[in-house]
KOLPA-251469 format. One record per residue: residue in three letters; y, z, x of N, C-alpha, C, O in turn. Coordinates in steps of 0.02 Angstrom, whole numbers, plus 50000, padded with zeros to 5 digits. Each point is the difference from the previous one (the first is absolute). Example, Ala and Ser with C-alpha at 12.3 -4.5 7.8 and 13.67 -1.06 7.14 Angstrom:
ALA497165039050660500595000049955500605000050045499995003350052
SER500544993149930500595000350042500555003749961500555000850025
***
This chain:
UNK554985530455104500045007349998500155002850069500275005550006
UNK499524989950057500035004850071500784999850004500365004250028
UNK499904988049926500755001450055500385006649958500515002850020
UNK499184998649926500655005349961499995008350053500395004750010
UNK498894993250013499765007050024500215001750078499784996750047
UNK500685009249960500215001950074499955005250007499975003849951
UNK500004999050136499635005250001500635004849990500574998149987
UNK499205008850022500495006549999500145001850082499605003750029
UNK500854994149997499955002250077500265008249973500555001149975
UNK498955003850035500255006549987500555000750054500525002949987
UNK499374995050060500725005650061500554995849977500515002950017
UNK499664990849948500734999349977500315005049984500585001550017
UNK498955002549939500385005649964500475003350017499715004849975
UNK500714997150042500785004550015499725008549971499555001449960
UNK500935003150079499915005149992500345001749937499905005549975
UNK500574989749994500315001249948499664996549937500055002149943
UNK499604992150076499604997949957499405004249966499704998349950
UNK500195007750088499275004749967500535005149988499745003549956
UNK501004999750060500305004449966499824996249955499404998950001
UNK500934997949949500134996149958499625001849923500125001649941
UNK499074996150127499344998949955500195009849975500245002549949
UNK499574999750102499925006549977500585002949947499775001749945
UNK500724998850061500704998749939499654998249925499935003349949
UNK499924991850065499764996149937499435003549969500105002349944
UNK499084998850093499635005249981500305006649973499875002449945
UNK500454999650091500075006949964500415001049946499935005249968
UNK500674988950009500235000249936499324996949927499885002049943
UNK499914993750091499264997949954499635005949986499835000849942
UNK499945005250114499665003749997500025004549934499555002349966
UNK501424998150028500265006049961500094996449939500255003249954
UNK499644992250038500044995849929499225001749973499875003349949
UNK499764994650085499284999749980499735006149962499554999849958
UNK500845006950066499805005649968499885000849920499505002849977
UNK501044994449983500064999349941500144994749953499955001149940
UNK500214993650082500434992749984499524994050008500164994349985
UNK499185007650044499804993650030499275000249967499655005150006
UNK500144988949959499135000249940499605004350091500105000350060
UNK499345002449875499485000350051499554994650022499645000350050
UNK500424993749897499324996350020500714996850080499674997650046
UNK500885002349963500255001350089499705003050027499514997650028
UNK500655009249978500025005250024499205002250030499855004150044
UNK499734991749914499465002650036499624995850029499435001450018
UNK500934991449993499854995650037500425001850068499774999050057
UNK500665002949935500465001950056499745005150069500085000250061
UNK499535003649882499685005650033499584998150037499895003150052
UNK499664989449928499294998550021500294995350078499624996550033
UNK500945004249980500374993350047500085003950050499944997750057
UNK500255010349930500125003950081500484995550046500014998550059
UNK500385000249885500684998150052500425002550067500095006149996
UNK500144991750051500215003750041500705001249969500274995449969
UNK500025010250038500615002349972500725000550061500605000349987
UNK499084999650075500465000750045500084990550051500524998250026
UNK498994998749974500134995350026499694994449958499505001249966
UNK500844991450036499784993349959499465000750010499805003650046
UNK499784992949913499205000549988499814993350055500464995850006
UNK499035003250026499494994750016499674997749950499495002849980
UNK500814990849989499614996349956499214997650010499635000849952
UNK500164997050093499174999050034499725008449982499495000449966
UNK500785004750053499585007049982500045002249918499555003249974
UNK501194994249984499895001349936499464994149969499655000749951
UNK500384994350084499624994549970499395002949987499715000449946
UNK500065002050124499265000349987499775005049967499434999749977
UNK501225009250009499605003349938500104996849943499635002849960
UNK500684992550012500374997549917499164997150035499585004449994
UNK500254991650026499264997749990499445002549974499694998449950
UNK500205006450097499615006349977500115003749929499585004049979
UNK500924994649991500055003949954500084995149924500035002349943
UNK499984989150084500264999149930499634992450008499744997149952
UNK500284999750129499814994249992500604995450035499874994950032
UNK500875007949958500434995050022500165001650064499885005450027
UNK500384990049997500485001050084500654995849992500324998049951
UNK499745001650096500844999650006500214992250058499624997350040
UNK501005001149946500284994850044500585004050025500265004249964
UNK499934994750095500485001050012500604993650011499934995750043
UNK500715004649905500244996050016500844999749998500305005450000
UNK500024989050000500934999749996500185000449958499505000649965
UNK500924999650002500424999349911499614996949966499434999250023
UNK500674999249936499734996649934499674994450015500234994950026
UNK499115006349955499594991750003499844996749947499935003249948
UNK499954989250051500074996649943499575004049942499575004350005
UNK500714992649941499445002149934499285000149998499615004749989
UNK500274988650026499404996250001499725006950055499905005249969
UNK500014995050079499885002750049499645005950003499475002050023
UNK501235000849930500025007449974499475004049961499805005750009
UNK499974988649937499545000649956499144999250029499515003749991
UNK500554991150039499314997350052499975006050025499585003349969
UNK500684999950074499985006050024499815005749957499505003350013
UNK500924998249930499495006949957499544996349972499695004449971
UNK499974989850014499564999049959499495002650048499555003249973
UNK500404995950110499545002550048500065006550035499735001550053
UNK500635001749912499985006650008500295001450068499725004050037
UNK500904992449982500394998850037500735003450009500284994549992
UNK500035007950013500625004949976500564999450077499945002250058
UNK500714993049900500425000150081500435004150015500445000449957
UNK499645003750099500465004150008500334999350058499765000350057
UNK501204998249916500395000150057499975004750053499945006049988
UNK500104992050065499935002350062500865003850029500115003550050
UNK500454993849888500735002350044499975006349944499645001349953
UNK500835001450072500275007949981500695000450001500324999750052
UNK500075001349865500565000050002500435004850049499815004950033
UNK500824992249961500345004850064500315009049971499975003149947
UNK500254998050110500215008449965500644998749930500205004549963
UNK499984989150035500904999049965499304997549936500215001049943
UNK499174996850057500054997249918499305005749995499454997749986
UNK500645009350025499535003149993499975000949940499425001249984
UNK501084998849955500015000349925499664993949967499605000549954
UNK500564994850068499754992049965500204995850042500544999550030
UNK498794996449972499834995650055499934993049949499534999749960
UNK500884995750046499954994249969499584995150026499924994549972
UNK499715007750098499494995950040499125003049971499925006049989
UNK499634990350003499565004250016499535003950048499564997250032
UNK500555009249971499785003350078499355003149988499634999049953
UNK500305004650091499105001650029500235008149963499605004450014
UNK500894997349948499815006049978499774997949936499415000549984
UNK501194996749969499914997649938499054996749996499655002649957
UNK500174994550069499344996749993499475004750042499444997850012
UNK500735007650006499245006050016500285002649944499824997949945
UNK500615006350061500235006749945500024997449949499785003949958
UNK500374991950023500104997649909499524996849980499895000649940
UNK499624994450103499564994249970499405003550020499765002249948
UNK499854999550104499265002550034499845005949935499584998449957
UNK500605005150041499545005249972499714999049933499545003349977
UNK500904989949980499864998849932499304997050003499655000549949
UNK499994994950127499544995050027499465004749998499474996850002
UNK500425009649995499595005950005499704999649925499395000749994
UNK500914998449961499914998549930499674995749971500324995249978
UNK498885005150011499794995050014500214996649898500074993949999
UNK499995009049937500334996649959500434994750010499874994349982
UNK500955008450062500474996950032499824995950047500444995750003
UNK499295003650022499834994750033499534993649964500074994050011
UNK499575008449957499664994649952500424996249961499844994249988
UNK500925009149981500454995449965500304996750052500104994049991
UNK500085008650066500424995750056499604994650027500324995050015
UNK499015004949996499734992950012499834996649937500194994250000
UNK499565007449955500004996249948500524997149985499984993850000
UNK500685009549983500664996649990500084994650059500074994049987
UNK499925008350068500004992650051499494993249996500014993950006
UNK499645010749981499524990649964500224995349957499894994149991
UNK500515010849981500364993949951500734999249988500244996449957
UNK500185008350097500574994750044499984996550037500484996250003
UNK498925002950050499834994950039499994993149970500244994850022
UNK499395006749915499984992649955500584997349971500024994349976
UNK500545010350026500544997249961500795000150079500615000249992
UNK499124999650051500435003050063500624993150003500615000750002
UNK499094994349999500444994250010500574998649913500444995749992
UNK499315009849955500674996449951500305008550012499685005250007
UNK501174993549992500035004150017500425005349930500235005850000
UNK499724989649957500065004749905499305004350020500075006149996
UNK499604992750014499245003649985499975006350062499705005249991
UNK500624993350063500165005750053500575005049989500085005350029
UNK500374991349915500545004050018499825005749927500195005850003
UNK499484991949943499485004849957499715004550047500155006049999
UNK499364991250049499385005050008500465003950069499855005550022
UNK500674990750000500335005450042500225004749975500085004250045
UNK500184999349875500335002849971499495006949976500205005849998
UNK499094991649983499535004350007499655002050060499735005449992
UNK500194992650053500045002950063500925004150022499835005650020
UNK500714994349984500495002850013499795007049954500015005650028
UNK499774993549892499815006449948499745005450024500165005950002
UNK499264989850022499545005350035499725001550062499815005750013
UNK500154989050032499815004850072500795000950027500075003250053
UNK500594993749909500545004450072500325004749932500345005050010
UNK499554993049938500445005349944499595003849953500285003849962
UNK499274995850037499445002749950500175009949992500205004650035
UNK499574994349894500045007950001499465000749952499784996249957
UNK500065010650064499385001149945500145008349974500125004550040
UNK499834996249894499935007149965499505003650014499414998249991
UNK500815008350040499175004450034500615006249948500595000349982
UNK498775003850013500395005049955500575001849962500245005749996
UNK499984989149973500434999549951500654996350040500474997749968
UNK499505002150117500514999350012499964991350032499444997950012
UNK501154997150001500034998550053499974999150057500535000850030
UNK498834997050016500064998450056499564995150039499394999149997
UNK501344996550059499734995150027499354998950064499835003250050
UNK499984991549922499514998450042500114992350042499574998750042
UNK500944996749949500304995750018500345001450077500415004550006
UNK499424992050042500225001350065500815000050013500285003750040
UNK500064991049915500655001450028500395006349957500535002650016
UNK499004999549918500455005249994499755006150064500315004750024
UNK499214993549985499815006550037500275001350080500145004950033
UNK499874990249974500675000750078500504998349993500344996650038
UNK499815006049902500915000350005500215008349939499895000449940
UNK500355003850095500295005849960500334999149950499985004649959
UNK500434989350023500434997649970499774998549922500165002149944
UNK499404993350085499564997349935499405005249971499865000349940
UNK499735004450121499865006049918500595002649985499975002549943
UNK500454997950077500565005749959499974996749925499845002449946
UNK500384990950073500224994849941499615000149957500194999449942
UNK498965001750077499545000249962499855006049958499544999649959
UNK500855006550047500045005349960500604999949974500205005649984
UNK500144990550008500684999749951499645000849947499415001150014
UNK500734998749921499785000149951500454994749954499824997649946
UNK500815001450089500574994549965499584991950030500154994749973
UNK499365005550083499824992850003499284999149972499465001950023
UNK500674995249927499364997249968499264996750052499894996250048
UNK499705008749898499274999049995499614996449962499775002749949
UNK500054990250067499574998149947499214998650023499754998150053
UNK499915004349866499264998750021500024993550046500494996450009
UNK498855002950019499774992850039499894996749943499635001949954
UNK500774991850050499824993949959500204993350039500494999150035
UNK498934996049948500304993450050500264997249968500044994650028
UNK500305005049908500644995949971500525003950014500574997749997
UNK499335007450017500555002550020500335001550073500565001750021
UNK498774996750007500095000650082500224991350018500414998950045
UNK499354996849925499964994950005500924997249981500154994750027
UNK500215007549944500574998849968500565005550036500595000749983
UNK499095002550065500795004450027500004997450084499425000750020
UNK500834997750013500464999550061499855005250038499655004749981
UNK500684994650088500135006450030500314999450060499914994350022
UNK500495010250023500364997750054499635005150025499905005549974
UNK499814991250104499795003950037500405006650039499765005650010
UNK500904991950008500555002150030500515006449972500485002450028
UNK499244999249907500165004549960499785005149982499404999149988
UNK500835008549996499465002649960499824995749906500294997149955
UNK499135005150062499844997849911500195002849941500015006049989
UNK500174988949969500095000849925499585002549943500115002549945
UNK499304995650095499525002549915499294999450089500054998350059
UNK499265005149884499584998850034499285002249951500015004049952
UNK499534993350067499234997949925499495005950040499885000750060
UNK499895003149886499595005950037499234998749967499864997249947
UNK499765005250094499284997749959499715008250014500265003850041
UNK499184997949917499805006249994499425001550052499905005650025
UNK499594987049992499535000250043500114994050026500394996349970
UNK499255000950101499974995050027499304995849961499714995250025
UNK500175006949930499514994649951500524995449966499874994049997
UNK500695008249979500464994849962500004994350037499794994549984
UNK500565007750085500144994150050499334995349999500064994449976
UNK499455007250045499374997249998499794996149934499734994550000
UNK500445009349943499664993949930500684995249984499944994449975
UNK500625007950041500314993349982500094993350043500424995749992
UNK498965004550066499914995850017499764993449967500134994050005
UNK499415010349957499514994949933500594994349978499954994250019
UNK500575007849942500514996149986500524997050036500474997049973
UNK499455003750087500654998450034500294993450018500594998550008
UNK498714996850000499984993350023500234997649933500464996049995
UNK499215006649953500254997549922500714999849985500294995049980
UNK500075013250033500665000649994500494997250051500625000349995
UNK499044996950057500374996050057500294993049972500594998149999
UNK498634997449973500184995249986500524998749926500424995549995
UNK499445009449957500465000949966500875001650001500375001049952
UNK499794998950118500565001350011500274994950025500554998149982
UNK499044998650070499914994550002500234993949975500404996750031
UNK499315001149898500194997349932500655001049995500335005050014
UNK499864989149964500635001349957499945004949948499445000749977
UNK501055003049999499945005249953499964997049928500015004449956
UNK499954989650023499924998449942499564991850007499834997750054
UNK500084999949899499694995050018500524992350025500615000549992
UNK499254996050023500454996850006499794991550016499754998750055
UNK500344996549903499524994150021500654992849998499974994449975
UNK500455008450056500344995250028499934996250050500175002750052
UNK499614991049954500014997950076500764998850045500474996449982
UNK499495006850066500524996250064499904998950046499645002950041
UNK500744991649963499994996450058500695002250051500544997350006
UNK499095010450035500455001150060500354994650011499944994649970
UNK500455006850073500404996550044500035002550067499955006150009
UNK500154988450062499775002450044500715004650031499965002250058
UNK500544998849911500705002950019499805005350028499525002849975
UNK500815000450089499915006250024500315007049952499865006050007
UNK500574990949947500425003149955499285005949961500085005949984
UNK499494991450012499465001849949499615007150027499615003149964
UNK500574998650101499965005450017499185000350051499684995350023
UNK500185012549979499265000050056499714999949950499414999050014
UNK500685001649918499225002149965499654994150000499405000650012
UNK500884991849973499724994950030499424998050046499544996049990
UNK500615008250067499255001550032499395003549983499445000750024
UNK500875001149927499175005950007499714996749944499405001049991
UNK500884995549973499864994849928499004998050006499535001449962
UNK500504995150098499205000550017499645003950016499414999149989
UNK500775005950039499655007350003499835004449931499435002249995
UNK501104999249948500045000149946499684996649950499865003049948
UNK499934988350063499744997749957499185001450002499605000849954
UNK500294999250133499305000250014499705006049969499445000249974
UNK501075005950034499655007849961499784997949948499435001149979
UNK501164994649984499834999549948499424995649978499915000249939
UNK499844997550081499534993749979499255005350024499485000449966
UNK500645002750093499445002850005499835004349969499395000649994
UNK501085004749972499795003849929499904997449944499635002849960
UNK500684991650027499884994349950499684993149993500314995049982
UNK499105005050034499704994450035500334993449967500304995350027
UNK499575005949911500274992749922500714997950021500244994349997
UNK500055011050023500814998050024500284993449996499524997050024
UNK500715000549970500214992050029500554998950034500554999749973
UNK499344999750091500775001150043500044991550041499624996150029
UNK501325004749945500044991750001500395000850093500384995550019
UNK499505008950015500045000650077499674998450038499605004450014
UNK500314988950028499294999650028500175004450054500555002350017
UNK498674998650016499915004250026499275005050025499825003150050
UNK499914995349874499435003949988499634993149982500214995749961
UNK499015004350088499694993649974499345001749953499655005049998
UNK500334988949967499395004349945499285001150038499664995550024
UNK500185011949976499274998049995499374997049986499505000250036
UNK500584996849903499474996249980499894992550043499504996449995
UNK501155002450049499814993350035499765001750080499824995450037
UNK500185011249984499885002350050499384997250022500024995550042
UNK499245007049925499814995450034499465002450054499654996450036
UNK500355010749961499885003250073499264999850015499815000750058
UNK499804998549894499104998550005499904992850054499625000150048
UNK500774994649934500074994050025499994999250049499594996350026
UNK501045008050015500244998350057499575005050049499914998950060
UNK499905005649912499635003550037499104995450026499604999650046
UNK500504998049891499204994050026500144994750048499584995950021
UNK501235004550000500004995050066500315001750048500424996950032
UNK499345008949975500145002250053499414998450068500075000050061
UNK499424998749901499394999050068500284991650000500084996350049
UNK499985003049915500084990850025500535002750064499845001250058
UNK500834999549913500445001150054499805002350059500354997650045
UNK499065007549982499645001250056499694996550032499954999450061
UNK499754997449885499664993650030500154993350024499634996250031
UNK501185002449942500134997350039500475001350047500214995150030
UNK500015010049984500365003750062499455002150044500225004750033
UNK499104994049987499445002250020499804990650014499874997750056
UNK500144999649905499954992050036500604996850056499934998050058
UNK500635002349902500544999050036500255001450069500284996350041
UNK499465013549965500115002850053499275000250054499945002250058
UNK499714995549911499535002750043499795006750014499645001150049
UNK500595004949901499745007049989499605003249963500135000049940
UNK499335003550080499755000949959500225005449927500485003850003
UNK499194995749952500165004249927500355005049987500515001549969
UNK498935001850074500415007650015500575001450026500425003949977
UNK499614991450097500825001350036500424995149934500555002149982
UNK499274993649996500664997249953500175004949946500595000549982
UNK498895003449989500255006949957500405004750032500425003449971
UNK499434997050093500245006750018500814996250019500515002649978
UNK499494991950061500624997750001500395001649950500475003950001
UNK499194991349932500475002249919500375006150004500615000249997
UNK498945005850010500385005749988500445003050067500245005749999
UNK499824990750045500505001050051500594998749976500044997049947
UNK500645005250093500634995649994499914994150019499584998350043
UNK500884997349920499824994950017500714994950001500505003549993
UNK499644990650012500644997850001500194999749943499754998349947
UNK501035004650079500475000949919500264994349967500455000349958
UNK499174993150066500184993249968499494998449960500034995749955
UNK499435008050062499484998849933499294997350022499994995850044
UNK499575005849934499394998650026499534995049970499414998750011
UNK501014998949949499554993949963500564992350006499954995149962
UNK500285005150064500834995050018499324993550013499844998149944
UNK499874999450093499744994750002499444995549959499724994650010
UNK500265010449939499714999049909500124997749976499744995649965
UNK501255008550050500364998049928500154994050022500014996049953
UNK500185000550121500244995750035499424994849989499974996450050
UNK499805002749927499484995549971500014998049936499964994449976
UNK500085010450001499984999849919500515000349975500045001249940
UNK500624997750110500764996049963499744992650013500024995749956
UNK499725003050114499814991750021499624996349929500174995049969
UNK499345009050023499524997049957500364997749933500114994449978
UNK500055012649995500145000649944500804996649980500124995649959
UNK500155006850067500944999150003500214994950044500554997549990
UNK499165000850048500334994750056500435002350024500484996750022
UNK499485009449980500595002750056499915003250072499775005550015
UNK500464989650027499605001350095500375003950021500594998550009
UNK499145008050007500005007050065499454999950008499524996949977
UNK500585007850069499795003650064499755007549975500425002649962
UNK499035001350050499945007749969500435002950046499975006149996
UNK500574990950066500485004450026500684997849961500545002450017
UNK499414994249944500654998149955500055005749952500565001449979
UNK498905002450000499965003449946499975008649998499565003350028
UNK500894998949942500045007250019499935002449913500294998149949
UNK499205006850062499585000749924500255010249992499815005050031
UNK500614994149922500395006549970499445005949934499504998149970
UNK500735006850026499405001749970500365002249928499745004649969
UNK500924991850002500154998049935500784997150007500264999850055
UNK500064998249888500444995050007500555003350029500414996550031
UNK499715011949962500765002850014499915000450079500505001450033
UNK498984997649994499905000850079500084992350007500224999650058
UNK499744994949922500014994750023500874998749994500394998650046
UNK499745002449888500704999350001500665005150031500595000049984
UNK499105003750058500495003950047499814996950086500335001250050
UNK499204995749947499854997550058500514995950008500435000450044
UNK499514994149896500284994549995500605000149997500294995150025
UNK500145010649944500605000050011500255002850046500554999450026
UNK498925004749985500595004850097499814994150051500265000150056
UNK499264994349926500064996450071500664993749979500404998050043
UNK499624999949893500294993549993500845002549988500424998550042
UNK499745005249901500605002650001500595005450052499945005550026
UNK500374991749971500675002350044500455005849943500484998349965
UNK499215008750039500605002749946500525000550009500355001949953
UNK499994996550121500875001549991500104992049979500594998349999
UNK498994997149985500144993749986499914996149920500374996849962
UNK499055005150039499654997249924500165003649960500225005749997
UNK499554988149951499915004249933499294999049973499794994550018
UNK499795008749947499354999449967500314997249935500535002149976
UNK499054992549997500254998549940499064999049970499504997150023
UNK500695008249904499425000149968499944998749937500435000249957
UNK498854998050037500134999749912500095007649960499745005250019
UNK500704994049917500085007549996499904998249899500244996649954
UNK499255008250061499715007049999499424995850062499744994449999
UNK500235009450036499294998350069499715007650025500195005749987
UNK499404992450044499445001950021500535006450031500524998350029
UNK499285010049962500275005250022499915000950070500435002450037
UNK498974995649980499875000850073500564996750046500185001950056
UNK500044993149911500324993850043500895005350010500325000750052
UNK499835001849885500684999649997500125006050040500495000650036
UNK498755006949952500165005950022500065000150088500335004150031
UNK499374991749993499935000350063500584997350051500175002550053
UNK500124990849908500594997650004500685005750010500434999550044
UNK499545005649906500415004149972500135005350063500505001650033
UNK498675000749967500095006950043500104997550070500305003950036
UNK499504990249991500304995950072500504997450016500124997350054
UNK500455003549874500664999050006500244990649982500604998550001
UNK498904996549986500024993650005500354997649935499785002849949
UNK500604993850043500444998849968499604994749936499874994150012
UNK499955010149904499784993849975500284998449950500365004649981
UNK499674990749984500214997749925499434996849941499534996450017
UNK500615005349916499594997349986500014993749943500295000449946
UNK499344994050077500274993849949499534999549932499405001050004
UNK500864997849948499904999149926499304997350011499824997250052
UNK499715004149884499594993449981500005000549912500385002149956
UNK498994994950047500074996849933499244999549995499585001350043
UNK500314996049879499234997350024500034993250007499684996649960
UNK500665000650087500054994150044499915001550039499714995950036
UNK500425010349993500214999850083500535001950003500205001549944
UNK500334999850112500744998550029500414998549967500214994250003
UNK500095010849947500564996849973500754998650051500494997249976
***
């Protein structure tokens, strides 16, 4: 989190950089009169924005505190997903520090420090709206790495905190930040030729959208309670989208061809959702190891042996060998002269516990193994195919050249 976060050197600022700001305020100002929800408008009010020069993020931080609980990051363009979310789940909120120039004072295809005070802060005052915005992040965080399941919950987030509109007195109006710093898009939003549809997540869930455009259609909700109860369902209607749309109990056997496209990767990300909403599942991907051989009562009862004899061996006493444990410790592994025994004993196989470098599952062992042993402007990986996903994805995204050879239930055809 520290490296996303940089400071605001206020005196960068240019004398044209706070025209700018101020430009921008006062067309927002004259929108707000009639065009803009109140549950904005009176968050807006509670922010005492400066209207003539860029705001000090550290001084808005600390009233949005006072008033709601959150504060602020200050930071560069766009930060990862993952990131993004960790951040509102802690009541964290990032705001670019640059300020578009006087030429993209209409639309700024970057994100700047107006768009994220003026359009995003005042909704954070709300304490409803804000209860769906961290709740909803709790459970994109969980789905952050497949990216079918992001590019859904990105589509209901795009709905509603940058396009959202809500019906206040019979009429139209937005509460979504990017319609609200841009003149363009309320206009668009009182057309009456561009469609309004109630909030629905099959329906939010099934439309697109280009950021770079004005919008085509847009989902209005009557209160910020909607947003909030269709949370109840969302993880449900996630994984359902998820799913293939019909049933389907064909087995295949991928192929490791690059022809087969990216969705390939996310295949284990996808299966794991799935197994974890579906415990019974049966997924023929390894990957996922069973619990029931885990085990974890067991190993936890030898753990004092292990002290005890790292406390004979070393000559330390109990306590410093615990407290050691939970230190860093070497990234070759801390039990290497165990196992280096108990290949002797058991296996007849002679090392050394410095022969042995102990990985903490097989896709980390097998990228070790191949970024130290393989030559990619040279080799080729030759695998068994259908194999192990870990092996082929990592291969793939490092550029290493693989193929994959037949089997059978012999073996090697």
């Amino acid at each position: 989190m520290g490296k996303l976060t940089v400071i605001q050197d206020y005196d960068l600022y240019t004398v044209s950089d706070h025209e700018t700001w101020a430009e921008l305020c006062k067309r927002h100002s004259e929108l707000q009169t009639n065009y803009i929800s109140k549950a904005y408008t009176d968050g807006y009010k509670k922010l005492s924005l400066d209207q003539d020069a860029i705001v000090k993020i550290d001084e808005i931080s600390k009233l949005l505190k006072s008033l709601s609980g959150w504060t602020l990051s200050p930071v560069t363009g766009l930060i990862p997903t993952k990131d993004f979310f960790f951040m509102l789940i802690n009541k964290v909120y990032p705001i670019n520090i640059y300020i578009r120039k006087k030429s993209e004072i209409d639309f700024s295809e970057q994100p700047d420090i107006f768009h994220d005070v003026c359009g995003h802060l005042p909704l954070l005052t709300n304490l409803k709206f804000t209860k769906f915005l961290t709740a909803f992040s709790i459970i994109a965080l969980k789905y952050v790495n497949n990216e079918r399941a992001i590019e859904f919950l990105g589509r209901l987030y795009w709905y509603t905190y940058e396009m959202g509109v809500l019906k206040e007195g019979g009429e139209y109006k937005p509460y979504g930040g990017a319609i609200i710093t841009s003149s363009e898009e309320v206009a668009n939003v009182k057309n009456k030729n561009i469609p309004k549809h109630d909030f629905d997540l099959d329906h939010i869930f099934k439309t697109s959208y280009n950021p770079f455009k004005l919008q085509n259609e847009y989902f209005v909700i009557n209160t910020f309670d909607e947003l909030f109860c269709c949370l109840e369902n969302l993880e449900a209607k996630l994984i359902e989208y998820l799913l293939l749309p019909e049933p389907d109990y064909t087995l295949r056997n991928y192929t490791l061809s690059g022809s087969i496209g990216r969705t390939f990767n996310n295949v284990i990300g996808f299966l794991n959702d799935v197994q974890y909403k579906f415990p019974d599942a049966i997924s023929f991907v390894a990957g996922q190891p069973d619990e029931n051989f885990f085990d974890i009562e067991n190993h936890l009862s030898k753990f004092h042996t292990f002290v005890n004899h790292l406390a004979e061996t070393t000559g330390n006493t109990e306590r410093t060998v615990i407290n050691n444990i939970g230190q860093y410790n070497r990234t070759k592994g801390i039990v290497n002269d165990i196992l280096a025994k108990y290949l002797r004993n058991d296996e007849n196989i002679i090392v050394t516990g410095e022969d042995i470098l102990i990985t903490v599952g097989a896709q980390e062992a097998f990228a070790i193994s191949v970024s130290t042993i393989c030559n990619r402007n040279k080799d080729v990986i030759l695998i068994e195919d259908p194999s192990y996903i870990g092996l082929s994805s990592f291969a793939k995204v490092f550029n290493y050249d693989i193929e994959g050879v037949s089997i059978d239930e012999e073996g090697i055809d």
